[in-house]
C-alpha positions as CSV (number, residue, x, y, z in Angstrom):
1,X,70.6,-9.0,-32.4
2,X,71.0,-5.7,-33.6
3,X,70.3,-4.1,-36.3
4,X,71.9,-1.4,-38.6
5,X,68.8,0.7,-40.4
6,X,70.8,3.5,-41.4
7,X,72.1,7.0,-41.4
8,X,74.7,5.4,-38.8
9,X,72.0,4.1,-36.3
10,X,72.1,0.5,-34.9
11,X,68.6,-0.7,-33.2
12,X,68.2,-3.7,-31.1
13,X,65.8,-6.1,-32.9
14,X,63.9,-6.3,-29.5
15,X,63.0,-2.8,-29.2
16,X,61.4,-2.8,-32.6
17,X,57.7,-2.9,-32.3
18,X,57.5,-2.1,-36.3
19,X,59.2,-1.1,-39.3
20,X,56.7,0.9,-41.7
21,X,57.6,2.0,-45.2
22,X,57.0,5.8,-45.4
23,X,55.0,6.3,-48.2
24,X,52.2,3.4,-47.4
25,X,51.7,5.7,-43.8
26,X,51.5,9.0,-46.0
27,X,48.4,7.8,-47.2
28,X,46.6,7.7,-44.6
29,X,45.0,11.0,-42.3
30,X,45.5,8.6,-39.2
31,X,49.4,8.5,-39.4
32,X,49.6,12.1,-40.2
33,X,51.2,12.5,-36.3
34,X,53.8,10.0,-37.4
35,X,55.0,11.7,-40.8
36,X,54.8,14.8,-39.6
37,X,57.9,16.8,-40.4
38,X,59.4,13.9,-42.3
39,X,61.4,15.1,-45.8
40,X,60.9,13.3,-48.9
41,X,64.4,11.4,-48.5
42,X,62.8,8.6,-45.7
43,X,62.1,5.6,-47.1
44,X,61.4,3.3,-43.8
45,X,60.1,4.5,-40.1
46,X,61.1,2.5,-37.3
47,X,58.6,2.5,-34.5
48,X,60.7,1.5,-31.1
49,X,58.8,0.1,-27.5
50,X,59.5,3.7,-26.2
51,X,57.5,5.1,-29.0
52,X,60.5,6.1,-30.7
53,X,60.6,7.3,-34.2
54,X,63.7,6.4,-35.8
55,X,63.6,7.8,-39.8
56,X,65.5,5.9,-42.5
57,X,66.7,6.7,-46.5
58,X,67.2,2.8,-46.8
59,X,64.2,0.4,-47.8
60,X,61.7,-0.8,-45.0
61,X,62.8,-4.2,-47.2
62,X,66.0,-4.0,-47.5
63,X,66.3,-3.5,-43.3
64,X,64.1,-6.3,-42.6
65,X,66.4,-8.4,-44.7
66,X,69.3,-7.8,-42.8
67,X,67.2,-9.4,-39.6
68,X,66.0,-12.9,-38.7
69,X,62.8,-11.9,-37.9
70,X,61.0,-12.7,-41.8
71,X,59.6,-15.4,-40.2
72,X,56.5,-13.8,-38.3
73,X,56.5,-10.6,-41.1
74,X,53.1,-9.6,-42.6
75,X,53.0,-8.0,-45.7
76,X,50.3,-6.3,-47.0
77,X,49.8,-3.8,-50.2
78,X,46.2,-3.4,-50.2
79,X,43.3,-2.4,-48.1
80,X,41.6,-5.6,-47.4
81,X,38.8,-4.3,-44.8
C-alpha cells in the first residue's frame, strides 16, 4: 500500500520503519541529528529502511490514519522509564 504523507510525496507502507511527530524528537539531545535543519513548518518525520528522512507539514496522526497499519501502533506521550 502506499501512502500519501504530503508535500506531493507517496511512500510505500513497507519502507516505513517509523513515522515520528517533530516536536516529541525536538525534545530530546539524542535526535538532534534527525531535526537538524528542519523549519518550524514539519509536523511529522518519516523514517524509511534506507534511513531516509522524509519531512512532512501534515500530522504524524493524520498520516497514520490514512494507513492500515493502526493495528501494531504504539503510542506514547510520556517518559515512562
Amino acid at each position: 500500500m502506499y501512502i500519501h504523507v504530503g508535500n506531493k510525496i507517496i511512500v510505500s507502507d513497507k519502507n516505513i520503519v517509523g513515522i515520528f511527530n517533530s516536536g516529541t524528537l525536538t525534545k530530546s539531545e539524542w535526535n538532534n541529528y534527525i531535526v537538524e535543519g528542519m523549519d518550524d513548518s514539519v509536523k511529522s518525520i518519516i523514517i524509511t529502511a534506507r534511513n531516509e528522512r522524509i519531512t512532512s507539514i501534515v500530522s504524524p496522526y493524520t498520516i497514520i490514519k490514512r494507513t492500515q497499519m493502526d493495528r501494531d501502533l504504539y503510542w506514547r506521550n510520556k517518559n515512562d522509564g
